[in-house]
N, C-alpha and C positions, 0 to 999 in steps of 0.2 A: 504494500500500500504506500508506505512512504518513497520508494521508486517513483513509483507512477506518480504522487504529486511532485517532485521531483521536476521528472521531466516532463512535465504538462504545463507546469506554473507559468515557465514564458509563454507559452501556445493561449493559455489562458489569462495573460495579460494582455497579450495582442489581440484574441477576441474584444476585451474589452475597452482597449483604444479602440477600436473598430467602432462598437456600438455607443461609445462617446461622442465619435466622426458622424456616426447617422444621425445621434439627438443632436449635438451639433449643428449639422443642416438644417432638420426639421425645422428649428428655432431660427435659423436664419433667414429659411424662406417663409415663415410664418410669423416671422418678428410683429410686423406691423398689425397685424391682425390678434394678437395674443395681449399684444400692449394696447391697444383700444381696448382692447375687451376688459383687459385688468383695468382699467382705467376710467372705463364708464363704470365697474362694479366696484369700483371702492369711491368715486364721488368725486375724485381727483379733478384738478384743474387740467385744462386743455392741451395748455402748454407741457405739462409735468409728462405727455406723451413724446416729444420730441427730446426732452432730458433725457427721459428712459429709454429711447430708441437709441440715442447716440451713445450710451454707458453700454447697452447688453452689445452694439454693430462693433464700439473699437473692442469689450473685451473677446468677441467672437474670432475679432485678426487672433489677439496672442493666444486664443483656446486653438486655433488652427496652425500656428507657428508649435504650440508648447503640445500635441497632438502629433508632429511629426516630428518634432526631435525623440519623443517619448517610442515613438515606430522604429526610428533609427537605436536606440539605444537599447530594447529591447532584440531586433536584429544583429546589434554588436556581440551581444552576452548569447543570443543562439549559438553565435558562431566562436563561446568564449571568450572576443575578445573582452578583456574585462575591465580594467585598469591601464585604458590605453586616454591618449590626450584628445582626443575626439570624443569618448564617451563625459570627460572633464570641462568641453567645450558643451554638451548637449544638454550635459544637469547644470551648466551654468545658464544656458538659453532657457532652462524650463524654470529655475530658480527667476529670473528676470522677464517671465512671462507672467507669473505669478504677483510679481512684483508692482506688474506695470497693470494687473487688472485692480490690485488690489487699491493703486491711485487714482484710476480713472474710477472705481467707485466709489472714494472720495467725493467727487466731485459731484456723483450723482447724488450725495446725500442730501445736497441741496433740493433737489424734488421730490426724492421718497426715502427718509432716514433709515430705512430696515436695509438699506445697501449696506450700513454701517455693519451687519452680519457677513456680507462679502468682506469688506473691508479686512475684517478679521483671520476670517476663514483661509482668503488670500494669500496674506501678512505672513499665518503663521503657514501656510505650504512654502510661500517661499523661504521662508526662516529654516525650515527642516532640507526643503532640497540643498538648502547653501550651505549646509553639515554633512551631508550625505557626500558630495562635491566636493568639498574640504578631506574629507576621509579618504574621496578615491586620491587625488592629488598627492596627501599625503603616504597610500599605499604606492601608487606610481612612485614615489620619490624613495622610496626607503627598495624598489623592484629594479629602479635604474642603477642606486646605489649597491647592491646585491649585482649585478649584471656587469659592476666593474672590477667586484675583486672576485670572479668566478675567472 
């Protein structure tokens, strides 16, 4: 049993970026129509719809940017590589994708304060990817330094 989760666990991480990629979409091409709707049912002013479109449209760039580094890095560790400077460069992009949602909804909390849950949520994903990052870096360093007195 513990084989098998083993070697399924990437297969089923990458299921699941996948199925992140399709809500993803859905919400993208249903943004505007999801946001009216949330929008006439809680009484919200008019405008608080063009807030909210512009917070979910830019953070959906870096869910689309930090979705395919997470494809790539997942691909790395299939193929072993583990503690290479590409996969250091991918949890830095997804640390930084994290980052940048978690500013831009900031600013939406000027139209609907419950962002300030993203805000959070955000914060702290990129706060853990960028110890994660820091770990691999630091196992690279200590794998180049081992690679020179071999």
């Amino acid at each position: 049993m513990q084989d098998w989760l083993k070697s399924k666990s990437i297969l089923f991480s990458q299921i699941c970026v996948v199925l992140f990629a399709l809500l993803l979409a859905v919400l993208d091409l249903g943004c505007w129509r999801i946001v009216n709707w949330f929008v006439a049912l809680r009484g919200m002013d008019g405008q608080a719809v063009w807030g909210i479109l512009a917070v979910l449209l830019l953070c959906s760039v870096f869910g689309w940017v930090l979705l395919w580094a997470l494809w790539r890095l997942l691909g790395n560790l299939r193929q072993a590589r583990v503690f290479t400077e590409e996969n250091i460069a991918l949890l830095q992009r997804v640390s930084l994708c994290c980052a940048a949602a978690a500013l831009i909804c900031v600013g939406g909390c000027f139209f609907y304060l419950p962002f300030l849950i993203a805000v959070a949520a955000a914060g702290f994903m990129a706060l853990i990817v960028r110890i994660v990052r820091n770990v691999f870096q630091k196992a690279l360093d200590m794998k180049n330094e081992l690679d020179l007195m071999i």
